[in-house]
N, C-alpha and C positions, 0 to 999 in steps of 0.2 A: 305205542302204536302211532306212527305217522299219517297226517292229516293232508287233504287237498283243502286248498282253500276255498272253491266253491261250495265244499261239502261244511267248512266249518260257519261260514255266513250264512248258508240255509240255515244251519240247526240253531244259529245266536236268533238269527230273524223268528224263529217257529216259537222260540221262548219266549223273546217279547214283542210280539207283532204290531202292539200299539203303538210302542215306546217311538219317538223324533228320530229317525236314523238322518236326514240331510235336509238342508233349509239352503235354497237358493233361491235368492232374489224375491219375489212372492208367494213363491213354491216351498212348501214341505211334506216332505215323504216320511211315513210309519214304517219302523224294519218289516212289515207286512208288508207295503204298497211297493219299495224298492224290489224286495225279493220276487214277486211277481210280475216284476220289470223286465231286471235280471234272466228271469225264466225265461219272458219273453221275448227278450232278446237271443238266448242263447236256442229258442226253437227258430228263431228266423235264420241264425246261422244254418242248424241242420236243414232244415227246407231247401236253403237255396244251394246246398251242398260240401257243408263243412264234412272233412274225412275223420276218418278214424283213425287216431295215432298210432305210429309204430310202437312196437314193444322195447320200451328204454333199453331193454337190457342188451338187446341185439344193436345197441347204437354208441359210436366212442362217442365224448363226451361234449367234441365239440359239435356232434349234429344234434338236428333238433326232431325229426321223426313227427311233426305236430301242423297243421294248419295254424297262419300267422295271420291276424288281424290289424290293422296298424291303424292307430287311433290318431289321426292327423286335424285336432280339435284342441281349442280354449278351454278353460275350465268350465265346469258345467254339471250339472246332474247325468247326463248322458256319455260323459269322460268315464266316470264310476262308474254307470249303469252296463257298460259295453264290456270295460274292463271284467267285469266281474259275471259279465253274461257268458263272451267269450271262455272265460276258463268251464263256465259251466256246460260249455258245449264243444269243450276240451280241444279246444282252442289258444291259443297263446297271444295273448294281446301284445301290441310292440308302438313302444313311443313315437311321435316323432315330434321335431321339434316345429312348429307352427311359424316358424320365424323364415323358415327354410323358403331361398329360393327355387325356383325349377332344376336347378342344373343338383342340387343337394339334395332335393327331394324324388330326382330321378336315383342319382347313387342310394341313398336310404332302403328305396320300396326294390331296388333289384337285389340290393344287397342281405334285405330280410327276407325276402323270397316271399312278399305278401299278397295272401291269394284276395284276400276283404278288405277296403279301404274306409270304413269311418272316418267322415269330414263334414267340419261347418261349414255351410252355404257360400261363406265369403269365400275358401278358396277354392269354388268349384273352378273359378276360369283357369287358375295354376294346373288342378289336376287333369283338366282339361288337354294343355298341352305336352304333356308328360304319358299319358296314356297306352299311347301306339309302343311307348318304349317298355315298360315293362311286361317282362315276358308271364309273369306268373299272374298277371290280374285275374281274379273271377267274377267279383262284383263291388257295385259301388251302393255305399247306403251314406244318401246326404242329410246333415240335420240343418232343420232351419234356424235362419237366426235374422240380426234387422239387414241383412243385405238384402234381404229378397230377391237371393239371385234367384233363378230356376233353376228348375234342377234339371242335372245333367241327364243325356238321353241313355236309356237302360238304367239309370240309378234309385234305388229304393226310396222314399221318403222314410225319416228314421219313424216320426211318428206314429206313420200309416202302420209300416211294418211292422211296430210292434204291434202293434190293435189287432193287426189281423194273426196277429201270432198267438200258439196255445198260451196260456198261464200257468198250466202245470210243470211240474218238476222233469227236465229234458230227458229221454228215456237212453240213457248212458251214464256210465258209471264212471265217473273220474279218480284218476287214482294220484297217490302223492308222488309218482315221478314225472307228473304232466308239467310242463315248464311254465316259468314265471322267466319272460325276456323283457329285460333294460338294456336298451341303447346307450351307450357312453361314449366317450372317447378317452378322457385320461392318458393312460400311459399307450395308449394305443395307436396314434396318430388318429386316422380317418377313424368316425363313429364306427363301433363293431355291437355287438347285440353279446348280452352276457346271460349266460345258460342257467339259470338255477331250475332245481329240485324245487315243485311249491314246497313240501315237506321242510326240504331246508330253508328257504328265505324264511315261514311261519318262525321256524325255531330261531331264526338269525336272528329278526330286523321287525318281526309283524306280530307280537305278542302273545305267544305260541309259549310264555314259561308262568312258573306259579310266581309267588312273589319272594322264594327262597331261592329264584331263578333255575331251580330243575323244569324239564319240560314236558307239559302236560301229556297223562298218555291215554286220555278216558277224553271223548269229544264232548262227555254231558258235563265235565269240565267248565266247557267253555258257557252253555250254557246257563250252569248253575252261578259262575263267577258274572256272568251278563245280569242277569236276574237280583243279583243281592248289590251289586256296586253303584258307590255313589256317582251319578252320573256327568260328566263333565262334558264341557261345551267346547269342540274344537275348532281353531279357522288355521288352517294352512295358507300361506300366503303366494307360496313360488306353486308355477304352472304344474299340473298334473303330468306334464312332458319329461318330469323331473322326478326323479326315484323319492326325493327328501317326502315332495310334497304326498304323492303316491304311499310312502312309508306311512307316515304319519296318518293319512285317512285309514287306511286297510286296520293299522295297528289301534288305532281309536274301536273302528267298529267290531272289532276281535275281542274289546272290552265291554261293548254295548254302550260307548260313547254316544254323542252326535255332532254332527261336523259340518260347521257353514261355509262356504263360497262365497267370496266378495262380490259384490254386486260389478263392479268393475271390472274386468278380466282381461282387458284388451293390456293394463298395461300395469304397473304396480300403483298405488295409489296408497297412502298412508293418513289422508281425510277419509276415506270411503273403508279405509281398515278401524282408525276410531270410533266409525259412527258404527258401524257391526258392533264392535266391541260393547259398544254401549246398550245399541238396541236387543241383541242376543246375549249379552248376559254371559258372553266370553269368558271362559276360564283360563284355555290355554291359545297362543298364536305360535306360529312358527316363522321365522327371520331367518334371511339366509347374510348375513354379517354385516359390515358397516354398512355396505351401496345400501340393505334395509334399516338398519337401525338407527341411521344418521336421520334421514327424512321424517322415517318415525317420531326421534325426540323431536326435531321439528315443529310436527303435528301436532305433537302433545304438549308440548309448552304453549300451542296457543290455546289449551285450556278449554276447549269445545264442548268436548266428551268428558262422561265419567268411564273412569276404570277401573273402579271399586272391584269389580268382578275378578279381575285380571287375579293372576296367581303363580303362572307359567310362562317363561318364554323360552324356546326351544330353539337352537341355531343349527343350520346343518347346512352344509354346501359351498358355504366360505366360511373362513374367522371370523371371530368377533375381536376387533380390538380392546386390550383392557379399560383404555381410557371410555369406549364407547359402553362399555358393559357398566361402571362406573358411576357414567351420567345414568342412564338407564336405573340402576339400582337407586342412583338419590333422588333420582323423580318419582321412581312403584318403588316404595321403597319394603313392600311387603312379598315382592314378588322371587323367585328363583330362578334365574339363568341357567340351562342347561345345554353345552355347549358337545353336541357331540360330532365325531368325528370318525369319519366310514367314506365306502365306497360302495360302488356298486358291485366291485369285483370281491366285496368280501363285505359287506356291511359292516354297522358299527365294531368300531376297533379301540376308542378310548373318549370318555367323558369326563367333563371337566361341569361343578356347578358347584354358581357362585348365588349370595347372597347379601343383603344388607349387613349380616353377620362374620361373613368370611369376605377375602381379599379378591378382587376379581382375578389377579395377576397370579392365582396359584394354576400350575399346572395342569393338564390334560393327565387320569391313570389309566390303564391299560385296561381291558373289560372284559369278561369274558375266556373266548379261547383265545383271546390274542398272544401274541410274542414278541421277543426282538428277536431277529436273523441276524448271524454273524456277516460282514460285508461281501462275504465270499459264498453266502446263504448253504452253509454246510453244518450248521448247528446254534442253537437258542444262546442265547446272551444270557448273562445273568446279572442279577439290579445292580450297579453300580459301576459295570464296566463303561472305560473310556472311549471303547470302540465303538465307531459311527454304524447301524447299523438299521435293518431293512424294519419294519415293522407289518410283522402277518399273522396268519390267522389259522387255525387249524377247526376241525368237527366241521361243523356247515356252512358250507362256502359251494360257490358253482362249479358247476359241469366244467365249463370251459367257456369259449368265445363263436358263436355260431361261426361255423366253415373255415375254424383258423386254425390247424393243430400246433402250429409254430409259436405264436403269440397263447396259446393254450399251456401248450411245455414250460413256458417262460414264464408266465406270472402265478400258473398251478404246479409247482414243483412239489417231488414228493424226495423229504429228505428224511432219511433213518426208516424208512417204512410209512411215512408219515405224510399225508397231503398237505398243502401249504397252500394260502392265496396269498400273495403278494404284487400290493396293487401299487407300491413303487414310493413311500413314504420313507425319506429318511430321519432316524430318531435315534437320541441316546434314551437308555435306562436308567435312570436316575436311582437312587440308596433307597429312596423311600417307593418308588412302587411308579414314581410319576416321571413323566414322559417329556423330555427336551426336544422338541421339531426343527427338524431342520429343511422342510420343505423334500418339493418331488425331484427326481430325477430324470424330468421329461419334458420335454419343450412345449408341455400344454400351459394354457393362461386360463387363470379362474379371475374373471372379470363380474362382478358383481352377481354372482351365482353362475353363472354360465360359463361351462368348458368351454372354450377356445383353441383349436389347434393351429399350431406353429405353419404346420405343413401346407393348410389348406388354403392361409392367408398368404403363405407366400406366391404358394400356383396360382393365385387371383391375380395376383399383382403382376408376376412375370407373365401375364398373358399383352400387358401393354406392350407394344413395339418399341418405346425407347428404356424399355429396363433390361439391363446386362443381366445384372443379379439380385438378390435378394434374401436378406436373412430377418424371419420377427421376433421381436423377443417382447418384453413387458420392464415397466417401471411402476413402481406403488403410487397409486390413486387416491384421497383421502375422500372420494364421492365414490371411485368402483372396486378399489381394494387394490387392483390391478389393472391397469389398462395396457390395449394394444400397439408396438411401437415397432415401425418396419425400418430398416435399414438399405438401404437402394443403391445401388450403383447403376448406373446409365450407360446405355451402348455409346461410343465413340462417336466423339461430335455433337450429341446430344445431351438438350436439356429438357428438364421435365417439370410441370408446374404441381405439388403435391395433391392440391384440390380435383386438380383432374386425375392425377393419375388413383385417388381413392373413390370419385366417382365412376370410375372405367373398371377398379373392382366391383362394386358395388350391384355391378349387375351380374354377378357368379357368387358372392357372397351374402348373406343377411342381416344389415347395416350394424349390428351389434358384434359384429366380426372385424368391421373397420378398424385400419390405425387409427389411433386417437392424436399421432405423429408420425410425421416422414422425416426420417434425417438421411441429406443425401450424403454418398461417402465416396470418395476416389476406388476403394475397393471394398469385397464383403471378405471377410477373411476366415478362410476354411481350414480345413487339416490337411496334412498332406497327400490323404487318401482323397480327399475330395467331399470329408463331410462337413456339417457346418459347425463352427466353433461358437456355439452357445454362450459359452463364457465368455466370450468374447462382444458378443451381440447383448447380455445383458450387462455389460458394465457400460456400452454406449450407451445405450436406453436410459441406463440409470444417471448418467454424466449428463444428458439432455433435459432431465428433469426439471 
């Protein structure tokens, strides 16, 4: 029987109500006190007029048929609590990325068609002037924080609003086709919103199997399994903006985990991630690759903190380099690296974990329903062939890409009868089961956990008056994995000083978007259709190094 996930947190929280479900900052919640948050939350939605979802069934794959909530907030107790409200008042909660200027965060909220906007305090002035443009607004629910801005006029207080809202269980029934939407971009260009089944994300990515990996089919399951397990201490480190970090809570609390918040959230911080460690009694963290785990050893070699606790480290969202997994292993030399590898358009896809015991340098295997696609995606590989080929996913995976059937057909192919997600990894299959990477086939940039798209950094840029052209690509970073590297050519007669011309992006971008470099060039060199030569754009990048 397939599970919503509002309905499976209710029934973990009724089994142990007492139990730490979240600890932030000088705040801690009991799965009791959360779950009557949650409720609370999801009664203020119906109040103020959240609808009732279309019938999945009458809907292709790429619509969503659902009221969209869009969580434009830092981490926090109130990130979870909303999330998790919303579904329960079946509703579909939708990220956005906090960093976002106005002109990003106009395309975003038209583009997910959101009727509710959740936001911290500090950027009421941004939503302020973005407002009149979106068509689908309904309401605004602001939380406070230390900007003390005021709040905006018609906008909820989160606090208020909950308090004044019932505490019972919302009088609607949610079922497991009601959606789970992650914003990405990836293989996509512009951010696009990916459709999942909560039913299926549970099963994929959110803790939804027994531990001989079949998938639970009895919901007292989950509670009995809450009830008896040893309980481990979670801290996610990357923004709740982010599917990894988002994964990892839900999937904690699906086991009756409990899961702390850095006290810090404005920015990554790997002193203020030690002293958690220390003071809560940390079991597991989650790292998003080198741009995290370099800082970290840092940190930890100046020896501040105990890490006794420690047991786990979990990667997700970049690579971890061997040599960095390495140092890490000879410093916790008790702990396991657990190196996995997914997407939003298909969740995890293959795991790699290393030890004090084993070689960090062994391979990524394949997990689950994963596969290799022939290059011409008309049939599965088999282990050892020499053929370069796609890496995907079959059983549960998403609907499609909200509002896009094109980009839907193209990474949801169905081959032999068969659905596929393929989110654009090239890979061999290797004799023994494990996985050769050969990186994506998309002009996006993973810059120290953060997609980057090609596209949008280039329209930044050519919006200067003296840029002809423009193509971006990326060179490896030993501080961000990857960084950003634009290539320029200049209208006739003109020259351009780089400084300026990435400060005159920088106000349609969100500075973590920036070149990291400008090289100027006589020309950008395209194809003869007129598209841009990639290949071409990262061997400069890389020769500029």
């Amino acid at each position: 029987m397939p599970f919503n996930l509002a309905t499976v947190h209710d029934r973990i929280a009724k089994a142990i109500p007492d139990r730490t479900s979240l600890i932030f900052r000088n705040r801690k919640f009991s799965y009791g006190e959360l779950n009557e948050r949650t409720n609370r939350f999801a009664n203020l939605l119906m109040d103020i007029g959240v609808r009732t979802p279309q019938d999945r069934q009458t809907l292709p794959g790429y619509k969503s048929g659902q009221d969209h909530v869009a969580l434009y907030l830092q981490n926090g107790n109130e990130y979870l609590e909303s999330m998790v409200g919303a579904m329960k008042a079946r509703a579909a909660p939708i990220n956005v990325n906090y960093r976002y200027v106005a002109d990003e965060l106009r395309y975003l909220l038209t583009n997910s068609e959101t009727r509710f906007l959740v936001y911290h305090a500090r950027y009421a002035p941004v939503v302020a002037t973005i407002l009149t443009d979106i068509p689908h607004q309904k309401a605004l629910i602001q939380v406070a924080d230390e900007s003390n801005s005021p709040l905006l006029d018609g906008a909820i207080d989160y606090e208020a609003g909950l308090m004044a809202a019932s505490p019972q269980t919302p009088d609607c029934d949610p079922s497991p086709d009601d959606l789970y939407i992650l914003y990405t971009g990836g293989t996509t260009g512009l951010p696009k919103g990916v459709l999942w089944r909560q039913a299926d994300i549970l099963a994929s990515a959110l803790g939804a199997r027994r531990k001989d990996g079949e998938i639970m089919t009895d919901l007292e399951e989950f509670a009995d399994r809450a009830k008896t397990i040893k309980v481990q201490t979670y801290l996610p480190t990357p923004p709740f903006m982010h599917g990894t970090a988002q994964w990892i809570s839900l999937s904690a609390w699906h086991n009756g985990h409990t899961i702390v918040i850095q006290d810090e959230v404005h920015r990554y911080n790997p002193d203020d991630l030690l002293r958690n460690i220390d003071r809560h009694q940390i079991n597991i963290i989650s790292l998003v690759g080198d741009a995290f785990a370099n800082p970290f050893l840092t940190a930890l070699n100046a020896g501040q903190y105990s890490t006794a606790s420690l047991t786990h480290i979990l990667n997700g969202g970049a690579g971890m380099s061997p040599s960095v997994k390495g140092a890490l292993l000879d410093r916790l030399d008790s702990i396991k690296i657990v190196d996995t590898i997914g997407s939003s358009e298909a969740g995890p896809l293959a795991r790699q974990t290393a030890s004090s015991t084993s070689s960090p340098r062994t391979r990524p295997a394949r997990i689950g329903d994963s596969f290799v696609l022939t290059a011409d995606k008309s049939r599965r590989l088999e282990a050892g062939s020499e053929e370069l080929g796609w890496l995907a996913k079959t059983g549960h995976v998403p609907l499609g890409y909200l509002n896009d059937p094109e980009k839907t057909a193209d990474t949801f192919p169905t081959i032999d009868g068969v659905r596929y997600s393929v989110p654009g990894d090239r890979v061999r299959l290797l004799h023994d089961g494990q996985l050769d990477f050969y990186g994506r086939d998309s002009s996006s940039i993973n810059s120290g956990g953060e997609k980057i798209f090609a596209e949008e950094v280039e329209q930044a840029l050519a919006r200067h008056p003296s840029v002809a052209d423009v193509l971006v690509s990326w060179r490896p970073s030993d501080r961000w994995g990857q960084e950003v590297v634009a290539l320029v050519a200049t209208a006739a007669g003109e020259t351009i000083d780089p400084k300026q011309l990435t400060d005159h992006a920088g106000q349609y971008l969100a500075r973590y978007k920036l070149p990291k470099a400008i090289i100027i060039v006589d020309k950008v060199q395209r194809h003869d259709n007129g598209k841009p030569d990639y290949v071409w754009a990262k061997s400069m990048a890389t020769k500029a190094a």
